[in-house]
DSSP file (Angstrom, degrees, kcal/mol; ACC not computed):
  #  RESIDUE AA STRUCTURE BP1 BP2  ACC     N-H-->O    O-->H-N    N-H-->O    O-->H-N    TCO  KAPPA ALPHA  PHI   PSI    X-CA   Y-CA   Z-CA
    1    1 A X              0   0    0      0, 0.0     2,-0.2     0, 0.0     0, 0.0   0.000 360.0 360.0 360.0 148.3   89.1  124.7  132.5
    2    2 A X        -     0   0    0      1,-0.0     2,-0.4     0, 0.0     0, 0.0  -0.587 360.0-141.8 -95.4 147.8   89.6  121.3  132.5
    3    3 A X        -     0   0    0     -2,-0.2     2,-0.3     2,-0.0    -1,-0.0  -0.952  13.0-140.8-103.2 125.6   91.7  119.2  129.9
    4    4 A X        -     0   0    0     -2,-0.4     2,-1.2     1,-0.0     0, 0.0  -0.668  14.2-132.7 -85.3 144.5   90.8  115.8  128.7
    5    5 A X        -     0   0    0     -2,-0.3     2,-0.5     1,-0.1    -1,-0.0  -0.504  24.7-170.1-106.7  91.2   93.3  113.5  128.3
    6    6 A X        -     0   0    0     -2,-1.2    -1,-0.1     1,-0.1    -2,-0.0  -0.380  11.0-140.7 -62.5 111.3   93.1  111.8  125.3
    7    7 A X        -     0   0    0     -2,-0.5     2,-0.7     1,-0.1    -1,-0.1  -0.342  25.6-105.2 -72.7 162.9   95.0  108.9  124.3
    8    8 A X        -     0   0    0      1,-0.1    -1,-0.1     2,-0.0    -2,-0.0  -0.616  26.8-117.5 -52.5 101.3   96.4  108.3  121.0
    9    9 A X        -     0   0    0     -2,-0.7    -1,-0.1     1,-0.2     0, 0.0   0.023  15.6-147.0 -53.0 147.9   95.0  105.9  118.6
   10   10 A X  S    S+     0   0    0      2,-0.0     2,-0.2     3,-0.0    -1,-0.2  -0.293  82.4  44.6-106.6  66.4   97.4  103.0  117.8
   11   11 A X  S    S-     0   0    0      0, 0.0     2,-1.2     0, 0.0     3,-0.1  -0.707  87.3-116.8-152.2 168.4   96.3  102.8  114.4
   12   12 A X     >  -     0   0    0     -2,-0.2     4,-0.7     1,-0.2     5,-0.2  -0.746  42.0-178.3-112.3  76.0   95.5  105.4  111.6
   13   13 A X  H >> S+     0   0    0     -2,-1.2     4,-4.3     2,-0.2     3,-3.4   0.927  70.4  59.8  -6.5 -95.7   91.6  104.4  111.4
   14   14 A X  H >> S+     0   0    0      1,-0.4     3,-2.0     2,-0.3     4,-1.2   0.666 111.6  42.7 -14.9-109.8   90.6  106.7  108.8
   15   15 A X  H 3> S+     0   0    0      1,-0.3     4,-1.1    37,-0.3    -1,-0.4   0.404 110.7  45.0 -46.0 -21.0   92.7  105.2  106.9
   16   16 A X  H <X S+     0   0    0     -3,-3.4     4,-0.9    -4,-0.7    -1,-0.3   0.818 111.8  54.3 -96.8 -30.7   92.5  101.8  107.3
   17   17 A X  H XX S+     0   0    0     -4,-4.3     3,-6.2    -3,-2.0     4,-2.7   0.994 108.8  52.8 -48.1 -69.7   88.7  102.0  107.2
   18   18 A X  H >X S+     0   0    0     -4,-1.2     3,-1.2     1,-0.3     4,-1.1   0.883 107.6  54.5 -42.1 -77.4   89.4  104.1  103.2
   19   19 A X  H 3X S+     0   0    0     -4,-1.1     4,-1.6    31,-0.4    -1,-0.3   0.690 109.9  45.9 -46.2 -19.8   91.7  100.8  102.4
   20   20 A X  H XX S+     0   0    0     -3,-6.2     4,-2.0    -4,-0.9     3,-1.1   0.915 112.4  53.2-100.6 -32.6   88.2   98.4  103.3
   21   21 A X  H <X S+     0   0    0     -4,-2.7     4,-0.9    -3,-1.2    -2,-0.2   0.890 105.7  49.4 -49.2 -62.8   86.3  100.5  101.4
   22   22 A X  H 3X S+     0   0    0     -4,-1.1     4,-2.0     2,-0.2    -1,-0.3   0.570 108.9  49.5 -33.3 -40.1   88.3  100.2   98.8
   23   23 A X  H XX S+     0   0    0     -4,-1.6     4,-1.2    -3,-1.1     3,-0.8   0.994 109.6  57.0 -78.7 -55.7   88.5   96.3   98.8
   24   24 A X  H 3X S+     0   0    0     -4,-2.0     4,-1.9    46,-0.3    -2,-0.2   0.730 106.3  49.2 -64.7 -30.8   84.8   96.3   99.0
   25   25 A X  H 3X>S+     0   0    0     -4,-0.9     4,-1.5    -5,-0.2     5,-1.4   0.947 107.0  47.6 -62.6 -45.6   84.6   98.2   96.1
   26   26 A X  H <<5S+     0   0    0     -4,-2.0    -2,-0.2    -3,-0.8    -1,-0.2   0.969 113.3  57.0 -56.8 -44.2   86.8   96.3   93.9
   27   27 A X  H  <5S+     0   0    0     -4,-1.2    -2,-0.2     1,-0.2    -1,-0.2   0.975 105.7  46.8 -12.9 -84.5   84.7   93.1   95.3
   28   28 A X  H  <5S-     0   0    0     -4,-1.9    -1,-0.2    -5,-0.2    -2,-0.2   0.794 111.8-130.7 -73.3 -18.0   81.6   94.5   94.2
   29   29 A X  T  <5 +     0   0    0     -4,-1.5     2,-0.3    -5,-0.2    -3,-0.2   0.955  64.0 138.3  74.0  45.6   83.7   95.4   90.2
   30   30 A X      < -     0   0    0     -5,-1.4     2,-0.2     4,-0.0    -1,-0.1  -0.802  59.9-117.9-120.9 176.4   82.1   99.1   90.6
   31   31 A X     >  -     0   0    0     -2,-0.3     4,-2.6     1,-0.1     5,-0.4  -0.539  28.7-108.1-116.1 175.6   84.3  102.1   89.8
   32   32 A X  H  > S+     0   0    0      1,-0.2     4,-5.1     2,-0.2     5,-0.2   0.980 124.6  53.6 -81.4 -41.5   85.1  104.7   92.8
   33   33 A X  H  > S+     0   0    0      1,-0.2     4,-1.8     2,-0.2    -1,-0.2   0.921 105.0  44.1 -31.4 -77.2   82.6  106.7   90.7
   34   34 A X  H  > S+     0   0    0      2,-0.2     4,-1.5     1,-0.2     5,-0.3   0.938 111.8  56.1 -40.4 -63.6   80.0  104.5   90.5
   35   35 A X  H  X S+     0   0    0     -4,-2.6     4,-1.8     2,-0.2    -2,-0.2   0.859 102.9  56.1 -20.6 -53.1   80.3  103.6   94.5
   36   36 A X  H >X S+     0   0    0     -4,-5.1     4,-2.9    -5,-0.4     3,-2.5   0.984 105.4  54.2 -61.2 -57.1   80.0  107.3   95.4
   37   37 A X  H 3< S+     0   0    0     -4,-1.8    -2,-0.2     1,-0.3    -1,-0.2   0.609 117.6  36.2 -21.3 -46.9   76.5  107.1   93.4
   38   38 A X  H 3< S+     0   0    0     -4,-1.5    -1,-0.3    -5,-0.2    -2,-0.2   0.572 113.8  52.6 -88.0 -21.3   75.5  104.4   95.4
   39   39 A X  H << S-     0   0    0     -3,-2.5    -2,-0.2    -4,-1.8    -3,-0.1   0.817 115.9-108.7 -84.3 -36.2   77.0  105.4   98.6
   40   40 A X  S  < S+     0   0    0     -4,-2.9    -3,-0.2     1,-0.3    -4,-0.1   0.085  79.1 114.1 136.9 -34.8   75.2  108.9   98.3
   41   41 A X        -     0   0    0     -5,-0.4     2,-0.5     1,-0.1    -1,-0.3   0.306  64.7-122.6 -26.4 148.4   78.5  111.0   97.6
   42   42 A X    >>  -     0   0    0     -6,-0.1     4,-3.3     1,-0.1     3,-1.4  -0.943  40.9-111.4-107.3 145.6   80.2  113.0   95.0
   43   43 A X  H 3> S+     0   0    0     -2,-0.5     4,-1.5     1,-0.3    -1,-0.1   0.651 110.1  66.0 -46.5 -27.9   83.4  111.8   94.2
   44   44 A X  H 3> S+     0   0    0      2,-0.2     4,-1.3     1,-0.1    -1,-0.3   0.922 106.5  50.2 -67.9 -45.9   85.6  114.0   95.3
   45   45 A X  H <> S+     0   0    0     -3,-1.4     4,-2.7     2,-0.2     3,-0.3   0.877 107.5  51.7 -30.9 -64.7   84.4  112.9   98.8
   46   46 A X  H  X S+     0   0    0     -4,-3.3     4,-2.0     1,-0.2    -2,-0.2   0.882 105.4  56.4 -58.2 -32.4   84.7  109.4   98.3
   47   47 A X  H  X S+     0   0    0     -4,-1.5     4,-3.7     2,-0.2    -1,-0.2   0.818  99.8  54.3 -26.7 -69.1   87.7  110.1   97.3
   48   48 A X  H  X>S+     0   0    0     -4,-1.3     5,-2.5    -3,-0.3     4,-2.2   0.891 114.3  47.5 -28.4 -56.6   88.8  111.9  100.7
   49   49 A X  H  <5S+     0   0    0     -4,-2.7    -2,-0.2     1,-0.2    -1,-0.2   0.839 103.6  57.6 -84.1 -19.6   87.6  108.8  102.4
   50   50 A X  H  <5S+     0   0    0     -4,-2.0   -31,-0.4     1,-0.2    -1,-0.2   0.985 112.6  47.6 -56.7 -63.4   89.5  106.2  100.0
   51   51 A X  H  <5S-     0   0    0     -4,-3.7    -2,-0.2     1,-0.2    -1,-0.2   0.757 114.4-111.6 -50.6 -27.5   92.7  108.1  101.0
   52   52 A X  T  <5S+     0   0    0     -4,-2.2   -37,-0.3     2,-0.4    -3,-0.2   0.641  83.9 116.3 101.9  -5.1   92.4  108.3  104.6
   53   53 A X  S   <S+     0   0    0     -5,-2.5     2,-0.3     1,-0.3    -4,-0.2   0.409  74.5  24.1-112.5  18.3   91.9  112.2  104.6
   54   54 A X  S    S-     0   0    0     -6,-0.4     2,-0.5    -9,-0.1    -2,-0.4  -0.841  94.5 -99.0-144.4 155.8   88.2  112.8  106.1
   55   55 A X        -     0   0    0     -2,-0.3     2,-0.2    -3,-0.1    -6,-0.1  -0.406  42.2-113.5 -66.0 119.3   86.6  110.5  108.1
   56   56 A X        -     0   0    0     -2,-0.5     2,-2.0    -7,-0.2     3,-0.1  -0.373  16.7-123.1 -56.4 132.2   84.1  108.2  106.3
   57   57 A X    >>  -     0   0    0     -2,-0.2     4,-1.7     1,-0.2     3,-0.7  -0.449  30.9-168.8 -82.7  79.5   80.4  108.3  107.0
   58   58 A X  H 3> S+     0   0    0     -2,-2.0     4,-4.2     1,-0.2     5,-0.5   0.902  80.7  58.6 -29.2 -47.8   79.9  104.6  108.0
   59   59 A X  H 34 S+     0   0    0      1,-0.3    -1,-0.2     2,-0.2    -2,-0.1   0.844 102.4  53.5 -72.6 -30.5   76.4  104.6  108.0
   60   60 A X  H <4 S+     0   0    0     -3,-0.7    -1,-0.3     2,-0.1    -2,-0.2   0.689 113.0  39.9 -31.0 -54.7   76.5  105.6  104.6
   61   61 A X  H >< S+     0   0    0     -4,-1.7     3,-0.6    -3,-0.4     6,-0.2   0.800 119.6  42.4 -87.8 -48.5   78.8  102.6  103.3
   62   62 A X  T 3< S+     0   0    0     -4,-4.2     6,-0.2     1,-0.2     3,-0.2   0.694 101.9  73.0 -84.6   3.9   77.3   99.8  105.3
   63   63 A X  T 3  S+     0   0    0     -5,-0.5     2,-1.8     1,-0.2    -1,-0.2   0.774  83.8  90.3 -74.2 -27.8   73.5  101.5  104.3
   64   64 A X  S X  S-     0   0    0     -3,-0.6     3,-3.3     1,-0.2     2,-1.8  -0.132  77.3-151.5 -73.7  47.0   74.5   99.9  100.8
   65   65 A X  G >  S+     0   0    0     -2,-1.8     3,-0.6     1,-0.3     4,-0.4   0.306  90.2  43.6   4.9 -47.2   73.1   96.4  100.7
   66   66 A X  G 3  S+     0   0    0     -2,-1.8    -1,-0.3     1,-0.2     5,-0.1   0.780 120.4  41.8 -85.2 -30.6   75.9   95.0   98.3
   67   67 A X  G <  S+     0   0    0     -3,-3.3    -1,-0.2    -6,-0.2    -2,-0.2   0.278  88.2  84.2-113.5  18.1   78.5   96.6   99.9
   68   68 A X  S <> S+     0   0    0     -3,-0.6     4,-1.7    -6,-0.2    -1,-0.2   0.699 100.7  40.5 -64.3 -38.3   77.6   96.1  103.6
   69   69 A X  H  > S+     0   0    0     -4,-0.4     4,-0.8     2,-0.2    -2,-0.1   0.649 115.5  47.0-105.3 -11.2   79.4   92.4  103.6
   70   70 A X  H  4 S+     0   0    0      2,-0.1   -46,-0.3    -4,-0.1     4,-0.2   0.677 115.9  46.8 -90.6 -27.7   82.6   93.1  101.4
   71   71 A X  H >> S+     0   0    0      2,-0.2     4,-2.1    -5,-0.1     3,-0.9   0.989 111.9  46.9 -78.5 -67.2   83.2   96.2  103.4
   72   72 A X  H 3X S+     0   0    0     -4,-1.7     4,-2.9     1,-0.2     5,-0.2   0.941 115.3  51.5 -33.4 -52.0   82.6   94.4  107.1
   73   73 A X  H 3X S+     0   0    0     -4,-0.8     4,-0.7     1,-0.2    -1,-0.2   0.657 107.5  49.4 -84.2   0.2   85.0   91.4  105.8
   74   74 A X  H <4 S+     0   0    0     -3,-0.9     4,-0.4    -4,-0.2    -1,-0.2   0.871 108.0  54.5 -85.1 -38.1   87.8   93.8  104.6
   75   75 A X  H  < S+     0   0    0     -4,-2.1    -2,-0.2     2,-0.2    -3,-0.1   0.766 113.6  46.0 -47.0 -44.0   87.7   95.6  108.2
   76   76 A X  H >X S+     0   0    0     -4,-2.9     3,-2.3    -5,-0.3     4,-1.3   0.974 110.9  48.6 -67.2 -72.1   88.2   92.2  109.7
   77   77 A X  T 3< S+     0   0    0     -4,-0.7    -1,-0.2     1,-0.3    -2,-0.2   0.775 111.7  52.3 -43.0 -24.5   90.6   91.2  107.7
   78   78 A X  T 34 S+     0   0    0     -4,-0.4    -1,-0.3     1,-0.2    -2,-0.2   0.458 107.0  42.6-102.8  16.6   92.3   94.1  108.2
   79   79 A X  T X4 S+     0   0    0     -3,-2.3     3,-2.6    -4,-0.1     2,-0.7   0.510  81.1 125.9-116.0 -51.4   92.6   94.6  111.9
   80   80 A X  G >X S+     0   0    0     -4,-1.3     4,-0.7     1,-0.3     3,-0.5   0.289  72.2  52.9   5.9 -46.3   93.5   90.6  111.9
   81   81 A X  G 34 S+     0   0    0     -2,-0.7    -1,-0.3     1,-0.3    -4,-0.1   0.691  89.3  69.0-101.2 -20.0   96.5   91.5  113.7
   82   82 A X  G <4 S-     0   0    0     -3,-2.6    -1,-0.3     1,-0.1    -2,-0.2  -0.047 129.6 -78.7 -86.7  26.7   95.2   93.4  116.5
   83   83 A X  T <4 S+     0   0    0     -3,-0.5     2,-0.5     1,-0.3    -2,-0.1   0.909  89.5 135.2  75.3  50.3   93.5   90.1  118.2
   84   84 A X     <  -     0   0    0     -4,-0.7     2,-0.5    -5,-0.1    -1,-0.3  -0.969  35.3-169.5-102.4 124.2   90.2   90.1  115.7
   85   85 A X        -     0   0    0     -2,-0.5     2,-0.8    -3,-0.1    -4,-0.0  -0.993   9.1-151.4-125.5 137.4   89.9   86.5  114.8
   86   86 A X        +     0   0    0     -2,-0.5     2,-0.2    -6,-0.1    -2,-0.0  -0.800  23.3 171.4-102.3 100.9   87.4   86.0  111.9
   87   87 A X        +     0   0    0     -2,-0.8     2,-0.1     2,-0.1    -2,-0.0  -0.579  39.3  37.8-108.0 169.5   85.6   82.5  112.0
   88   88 A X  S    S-     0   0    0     -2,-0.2     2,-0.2     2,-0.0    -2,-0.0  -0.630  89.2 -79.7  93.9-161.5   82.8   81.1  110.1
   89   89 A X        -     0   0    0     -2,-0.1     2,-0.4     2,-0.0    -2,-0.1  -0.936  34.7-143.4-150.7 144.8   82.1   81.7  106.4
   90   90 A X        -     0   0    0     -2,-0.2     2,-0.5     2,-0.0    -2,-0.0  -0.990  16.7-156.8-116.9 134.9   80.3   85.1  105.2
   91   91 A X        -     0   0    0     -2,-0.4     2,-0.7     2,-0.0    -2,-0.0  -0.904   6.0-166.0-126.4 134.7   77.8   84.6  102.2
   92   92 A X        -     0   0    0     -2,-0.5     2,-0.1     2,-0.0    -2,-0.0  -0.810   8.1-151.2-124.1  98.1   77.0   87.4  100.0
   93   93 A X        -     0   0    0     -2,-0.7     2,-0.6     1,-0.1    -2,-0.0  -0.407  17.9-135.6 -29.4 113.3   73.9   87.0   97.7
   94   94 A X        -     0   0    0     -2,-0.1    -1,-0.1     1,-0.0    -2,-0.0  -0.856  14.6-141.9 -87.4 128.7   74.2   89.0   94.5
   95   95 A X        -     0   0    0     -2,-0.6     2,-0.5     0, 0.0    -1,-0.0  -0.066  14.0-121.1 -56.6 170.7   71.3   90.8   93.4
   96   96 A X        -     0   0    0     -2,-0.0     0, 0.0     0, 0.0     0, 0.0  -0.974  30.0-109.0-104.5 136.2   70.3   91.2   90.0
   97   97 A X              0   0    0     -2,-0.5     0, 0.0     1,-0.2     0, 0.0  -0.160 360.0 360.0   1.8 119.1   70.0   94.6   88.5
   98   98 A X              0   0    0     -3,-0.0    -1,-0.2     0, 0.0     0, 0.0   0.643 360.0 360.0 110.5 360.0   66.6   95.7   87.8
């Protein structure tokens, strides 16, 4: 049987993904609670994925109209050093409730 050889990411994803979540939630002024609600989750889940200990369901987080653009500009920002340059201006319409 054959072995693949898989390299080793150098950076801890998961985890840096959990950290944009995070800023997009504080962005958006929701509670991790509230987020999961919206994201589709139970909290304990969301949780998981704030920390960096299961892999976040992308499609799920950017599926969230409000939190599609806080969440993308935290990723960037947060990669910045690995030769992502973020140029331009991102403009985020808030909805109204209701």
């Amino acid at each position: 049987m054959a072995k693949a050889n898989v390299r080793e990411p150098d950076m801890d994803w998961v985890a840096i993904i959990g950290r944009a979540i995070q800023a997009a939630v504080a962005v958006m002024g929701w509670s991790n609670k509230e987020a999961a609600a919206k994201v589709g989750v139970d909290d304990a889940e969301f949780g998981k994925w704030l920390s960096g200990t299961r892999r976040p369901h992308l499609d799920k987080v950017i599926g969230v109209d409000e939190l599609r653009g806080p969440f993308l500009l935290a990723l960037a920002q947060a990669v910045d050093d690995s030769g992502v340059i973020v140029t331009g201006s991102i403009q985020i319409r808030m909805r109204k409730a209701g």
